[in-house]
N, C-alpha and C positions, 0 to 999 in steps of 0.2 A: 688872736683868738676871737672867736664870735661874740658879737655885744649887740643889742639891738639899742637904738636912736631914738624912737619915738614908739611904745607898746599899740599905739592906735594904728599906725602904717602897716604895723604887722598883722593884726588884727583884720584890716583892711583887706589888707592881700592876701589874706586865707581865706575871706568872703569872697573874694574876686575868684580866688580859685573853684569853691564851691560855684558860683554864679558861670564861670566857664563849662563846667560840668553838664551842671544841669543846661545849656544851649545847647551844649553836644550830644547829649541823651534827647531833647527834646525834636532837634533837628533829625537826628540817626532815627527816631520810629517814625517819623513823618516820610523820612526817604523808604524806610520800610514798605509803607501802606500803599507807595505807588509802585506802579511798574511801567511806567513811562518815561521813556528816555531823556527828554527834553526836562520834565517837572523835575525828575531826578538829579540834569548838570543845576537847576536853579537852587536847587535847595542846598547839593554841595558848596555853590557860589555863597550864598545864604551860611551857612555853615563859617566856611574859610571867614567870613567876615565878623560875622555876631563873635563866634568862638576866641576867631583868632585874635579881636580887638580885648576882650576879657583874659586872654590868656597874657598878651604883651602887656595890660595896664597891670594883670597882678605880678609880674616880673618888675616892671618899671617901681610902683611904688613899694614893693618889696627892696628892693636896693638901696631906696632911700629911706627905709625904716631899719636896717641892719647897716652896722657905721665897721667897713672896712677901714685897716689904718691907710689910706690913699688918701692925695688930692681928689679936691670933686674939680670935674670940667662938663663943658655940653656939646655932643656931635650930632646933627643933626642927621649925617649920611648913616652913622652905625643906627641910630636911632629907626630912619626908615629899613633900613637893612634888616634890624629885628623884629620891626611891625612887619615886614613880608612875610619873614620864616615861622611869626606865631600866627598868621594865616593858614599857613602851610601845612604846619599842626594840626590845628581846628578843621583842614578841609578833609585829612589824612586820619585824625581819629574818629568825626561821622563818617565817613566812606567804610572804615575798617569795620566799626558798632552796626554798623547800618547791612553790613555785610556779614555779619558773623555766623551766619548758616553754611558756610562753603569750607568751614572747616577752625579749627583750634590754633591749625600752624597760623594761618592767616592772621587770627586774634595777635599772634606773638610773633609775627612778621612787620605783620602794622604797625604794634607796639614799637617795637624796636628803630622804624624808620619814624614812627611820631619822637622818641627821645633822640634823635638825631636831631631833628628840627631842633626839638627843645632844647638842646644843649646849644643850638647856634641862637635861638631866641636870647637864650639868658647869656649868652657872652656877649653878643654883639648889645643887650639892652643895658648889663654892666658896663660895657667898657666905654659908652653913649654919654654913661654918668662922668662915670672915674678916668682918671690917667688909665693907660695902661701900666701894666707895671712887668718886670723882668720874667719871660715866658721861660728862662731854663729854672727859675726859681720855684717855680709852680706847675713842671711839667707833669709831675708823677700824681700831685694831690687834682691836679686836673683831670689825668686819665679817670683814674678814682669818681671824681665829680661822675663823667660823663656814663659811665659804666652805670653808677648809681642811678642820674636820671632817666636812660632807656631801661633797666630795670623797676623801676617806679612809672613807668610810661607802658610797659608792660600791663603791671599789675592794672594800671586806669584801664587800659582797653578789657582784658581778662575780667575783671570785676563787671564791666558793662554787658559784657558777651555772658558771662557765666551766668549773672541775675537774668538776664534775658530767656534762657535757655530752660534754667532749670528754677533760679530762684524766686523769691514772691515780693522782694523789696518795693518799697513805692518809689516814686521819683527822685523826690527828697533823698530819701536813707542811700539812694544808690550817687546821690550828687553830691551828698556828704563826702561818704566815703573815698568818692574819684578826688575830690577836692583836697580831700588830707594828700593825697598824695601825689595834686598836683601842687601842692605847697609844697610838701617834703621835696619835691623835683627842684625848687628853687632854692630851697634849705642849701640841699648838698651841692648845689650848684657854686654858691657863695665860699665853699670849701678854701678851695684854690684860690680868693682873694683875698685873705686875711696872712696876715706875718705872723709869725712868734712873737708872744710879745701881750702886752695890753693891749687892750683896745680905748682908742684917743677918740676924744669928741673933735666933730666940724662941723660945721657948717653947711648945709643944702646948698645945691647951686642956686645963684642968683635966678631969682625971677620966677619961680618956683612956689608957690604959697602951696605946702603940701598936704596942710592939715587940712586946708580947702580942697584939692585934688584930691584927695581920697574921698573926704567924703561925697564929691561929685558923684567921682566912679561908683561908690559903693550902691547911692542913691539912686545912679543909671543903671547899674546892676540888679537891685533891689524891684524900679520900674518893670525894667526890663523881664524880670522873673514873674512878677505881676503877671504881664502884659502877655506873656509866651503862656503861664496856667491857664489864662481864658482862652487862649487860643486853642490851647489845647485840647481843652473842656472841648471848644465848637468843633474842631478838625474829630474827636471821636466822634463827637455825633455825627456830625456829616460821614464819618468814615463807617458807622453805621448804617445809615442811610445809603451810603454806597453797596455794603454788602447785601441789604437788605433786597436794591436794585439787581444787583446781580445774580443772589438767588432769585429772583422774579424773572429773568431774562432765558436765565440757564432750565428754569422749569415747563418755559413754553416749547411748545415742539417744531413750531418755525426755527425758521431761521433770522436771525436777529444782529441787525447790525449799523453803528450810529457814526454817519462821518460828521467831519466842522464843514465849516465855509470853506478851508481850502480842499478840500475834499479826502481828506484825510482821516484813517481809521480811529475812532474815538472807545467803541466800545462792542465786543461782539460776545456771543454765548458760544459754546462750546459748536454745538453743534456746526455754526458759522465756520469756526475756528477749523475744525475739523473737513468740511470739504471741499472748503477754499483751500488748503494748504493742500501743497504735494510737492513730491523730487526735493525734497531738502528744502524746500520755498515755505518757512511757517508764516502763518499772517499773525503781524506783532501789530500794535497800538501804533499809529502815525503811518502805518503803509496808506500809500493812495490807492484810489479808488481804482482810477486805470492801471495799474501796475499789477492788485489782485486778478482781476478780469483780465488784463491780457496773459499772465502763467495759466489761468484755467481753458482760455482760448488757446495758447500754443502747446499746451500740451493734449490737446485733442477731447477736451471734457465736453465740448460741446460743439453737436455735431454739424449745426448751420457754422460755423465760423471756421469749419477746415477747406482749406487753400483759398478762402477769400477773408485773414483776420485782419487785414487793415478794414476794409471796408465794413466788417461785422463790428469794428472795436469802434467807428464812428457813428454806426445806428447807434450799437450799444451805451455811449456814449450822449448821444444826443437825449433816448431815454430815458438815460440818468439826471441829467439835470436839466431838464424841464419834463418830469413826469406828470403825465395827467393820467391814463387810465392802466389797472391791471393789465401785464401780458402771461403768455405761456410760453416757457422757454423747456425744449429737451436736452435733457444729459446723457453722454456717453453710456452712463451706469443705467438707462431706462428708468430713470426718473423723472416725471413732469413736476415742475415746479409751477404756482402762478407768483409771480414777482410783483409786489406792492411799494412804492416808494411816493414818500412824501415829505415835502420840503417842510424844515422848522422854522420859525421867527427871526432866527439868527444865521440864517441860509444854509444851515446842513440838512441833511440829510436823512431820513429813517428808512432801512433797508429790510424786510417784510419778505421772505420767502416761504410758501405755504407748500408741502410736499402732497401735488393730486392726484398721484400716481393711482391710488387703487380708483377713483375717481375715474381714470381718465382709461383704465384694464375694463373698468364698467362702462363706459361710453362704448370702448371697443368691442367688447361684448356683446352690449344690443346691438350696433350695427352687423356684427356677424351673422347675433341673433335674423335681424332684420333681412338680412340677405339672404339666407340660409331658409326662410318663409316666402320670400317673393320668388327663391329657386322653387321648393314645393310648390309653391300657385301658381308656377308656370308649368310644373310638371301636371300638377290636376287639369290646369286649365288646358294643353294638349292631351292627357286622357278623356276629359270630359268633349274634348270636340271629337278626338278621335272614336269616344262611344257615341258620339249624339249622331256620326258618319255611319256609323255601324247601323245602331237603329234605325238610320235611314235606309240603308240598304234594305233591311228586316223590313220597314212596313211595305217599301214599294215591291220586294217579296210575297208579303202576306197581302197587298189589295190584288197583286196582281193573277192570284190565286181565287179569286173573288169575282163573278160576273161581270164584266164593265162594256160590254156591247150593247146598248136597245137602239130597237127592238130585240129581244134575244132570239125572238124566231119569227122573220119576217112572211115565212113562208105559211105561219098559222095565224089567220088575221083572227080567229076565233081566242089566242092569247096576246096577252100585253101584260109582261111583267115588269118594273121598273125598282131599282133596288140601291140605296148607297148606303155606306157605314162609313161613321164617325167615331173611331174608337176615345174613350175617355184622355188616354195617354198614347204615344207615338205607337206603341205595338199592344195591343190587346188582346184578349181571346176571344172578340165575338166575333160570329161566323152566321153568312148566309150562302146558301146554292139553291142553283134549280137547274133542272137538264129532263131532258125525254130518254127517258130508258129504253120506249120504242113510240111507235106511229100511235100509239093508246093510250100509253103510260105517262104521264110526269111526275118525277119527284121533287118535293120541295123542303128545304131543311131552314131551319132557322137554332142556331144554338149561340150559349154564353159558359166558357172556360170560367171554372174560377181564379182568383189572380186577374195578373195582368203582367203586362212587360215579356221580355222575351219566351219563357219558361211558356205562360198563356198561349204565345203565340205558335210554338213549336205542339201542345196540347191542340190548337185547334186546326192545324194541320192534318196531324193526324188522322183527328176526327173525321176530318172533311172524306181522307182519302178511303178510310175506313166504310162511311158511310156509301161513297160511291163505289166503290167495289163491291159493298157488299148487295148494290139495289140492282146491279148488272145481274147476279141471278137468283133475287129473290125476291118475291114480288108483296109479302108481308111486310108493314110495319114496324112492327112489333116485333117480329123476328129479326127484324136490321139493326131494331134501336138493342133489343137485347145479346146481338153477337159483337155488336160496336162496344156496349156496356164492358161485357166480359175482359172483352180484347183490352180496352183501356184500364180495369182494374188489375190484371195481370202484370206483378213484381212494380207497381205504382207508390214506391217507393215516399214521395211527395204526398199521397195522397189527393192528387186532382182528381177534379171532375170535370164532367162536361151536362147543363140543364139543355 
């Protein structure tokens, strides 16, 4: 029957228990808060050890505080044998904790392969102590045993997953509670080593000062828990400070994205995340640089780099790491990006993509604009030559209508008329003549259209032909200027004159 040896081992080893717990809880939200691959095997590594070194010490000193009726001996192979498999545990129940968003079975999947370990932790850390003793004698309270411990290994994981989830327990209360039953795991484990019978005192194995050992452990325990709450304390704030970064990243409208030294993806906003990824290719934390950039290169996102991506991925490249000024780069999608990259202290990288597309529609824009102006000023500027050709034709029309012969009549030395106009603008409406009506007669006109420009010039046309017509037969003044008058006021729509 069961007897316990020393009340303090036992004692001991239900702190050890608790003190496992809380590693394993502590470890599992820290795997939580990251999503990086790499941080993620460390801390399982981290785990499997802290855990699984607290799990095998409270196994170990629990055996020597409950006094089976067995000889004691010492094996150091079973001994290593069960400090592996209480590793195994510890890396197996933070993985499972740390995991329990992916479903309930998992909780109780986990569980049940964590009390597998744990049943081979505690036999092989019992039998390390003790003789063996007759396996058909203790087959049935064995099964028993084991059955019990993956049900109790259960519940550890299920409690961890369930507080997490739903409950509001602190650290403590939930490493309490995992702890009672990783004790009980070791309780019922001891089942199957005990005979019918009393329970006989022994003797510890030699060499063994166990009241020492425990309290070591419990003290490294004790340390240990210490030393993990501050940690703790600082990992939230940092883990604050993280989020805090991220909302800040995620809120810019760049594109945003931070490699290491080896050029590797460290941290990106959504956005990033988002157009960098395609065809099944999502960009996770630790992708290289070149590896993002050449999927967006070979699948055609950008349009300088099709059917020449080697050569584009080694500008591109060159770029990247020795950046000195902004460039513009275009996408498939009619996006102009300008691309800013600068190196950190620690030789990564900060990746700055700024979206200048309506930018770069308004560039396009005025230059249309621009073109679409110097077409008009080229069309003015051939209407206006082609009217400045026209008016030319008009004036040398209208001077050529205009006396240009002197003497005008060489044959009357008794006249000498000499006569030039200079109209104000290329076509005018002033007007001079003079002619012999007959061998007696000369008439002479001198008149001013109002206006000017062509209208002017076609009005004193007119005039002119008006006037000479009308002096061929009739020899009044007065009577010329007033049949001229008439004639020009008639349906003169414009309202010109002629002084």
């Amino acid at each position: 029957m069961l007897g316990i040896c020393d009340p303090l081992l036992a004692v001991c080893s239900m702190l050890l228990g608790g003190a496992a717990s809380y590693v394993i809880l502590s470890i599992a939200e820290r795997m939580r808060a990251t999503d990086q691959g790499q941080t993620t095997i460390r801390w399982l590594f981290i785990g499997a050890v802290a855990a699984g070194l607290e799990i095998w010490a409270m196994h170990f000193i629990g055996n020597l505080a409950f006094c089976p009726s067995v000889s004691a001996t010492e094996d150091a192979g079973l001994a290593v044998l069960s400090l592996m498999s209480a590793g195994a545990t510890g890396a197996i129940a933070v993985y499972v904790i740390s995991s329990h968003v992916e479903g309930w079975m998992r909780l109780v999947s986990g569980g049940m392969l964590m009390g597998a370990c744990m049943s081979l932790t505690h036999v092989t850390s019992t039998m390390a102590v003790y003789h063996p003793i007759d396996a058909q004698a203790i087959l049935l309270p064995f099964v028993y045993s084991v059955i019990g411990i993956v049900v109790l290994s259960v519940v550890v994981t299920v409690i961890a997953g369930w507080n997490i989830s739903y409950g509001g327990w602190r650290v403590t209360e939930k490493a309490t509670a995992m702890g009672f039953a990783l004790a009980g795991t070791h309780l019922i484990g001891l089942i199957p080593m005990y005979e019918v019978g009393d329970v006989v005192n022994r003797i510890h194995p030699p060499a063994i000062d166990v009241d020492l050992l425990a309290v070591v452990a419990v003290s490294l325990s004790t340390l240990l828990a210490v030393i993990d709450r501050q940690v703790t304390k600082a990992s939230k704030l940092a883990r604050a400070s993280h989020a805090r970064l991220i909302e800040a990243i995620e809120s810019v409208p760049q594109w945003f994205a931070l490699f290491d030294a080896d050029d590797r993806l460290v941290i990106c906003n959504r956005k990033y995340r988002e157009v960098m990824s395609g065809n099944g290719a999502q960009v996770q934390s630790g992708d290289l640089f070149e590896s993002i950039v050449r999927r967006t290169a070979e699948r055609g996102d950008i349009p300088a780099a099709m059917g020449n991506v080697e050569p584009w991925m080694r500008w591109r490249l060159d770029m990247h790491r020795d950046p000195v000024s902004p460039y513009i780069q275009y996408r498939s999608s009619g996006e102009w990006l300008q691309i800013n990259e600068r190196k950190t202290h620690d030789g990564g990288i900060v990746f700055i993509a700024t979206d200048i597309t309506a930018l770069k529609n308004a560039e396009q824009a005025a230059e249309d604009a621009k073109a679409r102006l110097a077409d008009s000023l080229a069309l003015v500027e051939a209407a206006k030559t082609r009217m400045q050709e026209e008016l030319n034709v008009g004036r040398d029309i209208q001077r050529s209508m205009l006396p240009r012969v002197f003497p005008a009549f060489p044959d009357r030395k008794e006249l000498e008329l000499y006569a030039v106009l200079e109209p104000a603008s290329e076509i005018g409406g002033d007007l001079y003549d003079f002619f012999l009506v007959d061998q007696h007669r000369l008439c002479f006109v001198i008149g001013d259209v109002s206006g000017n420009g062509v209208p002017a010039a076609l009005f004193m046309a007119m005039t002119k032909i008006m006037v000479k017509t009308r002096a061929a037969s009739d020899p009044s003044p007065a009577s010329i200027v007033t049949h001229v008058n008439d004639a020009l006021s008639a349906e003169n729509d414009s309202c010109m004159f002629v002084t």
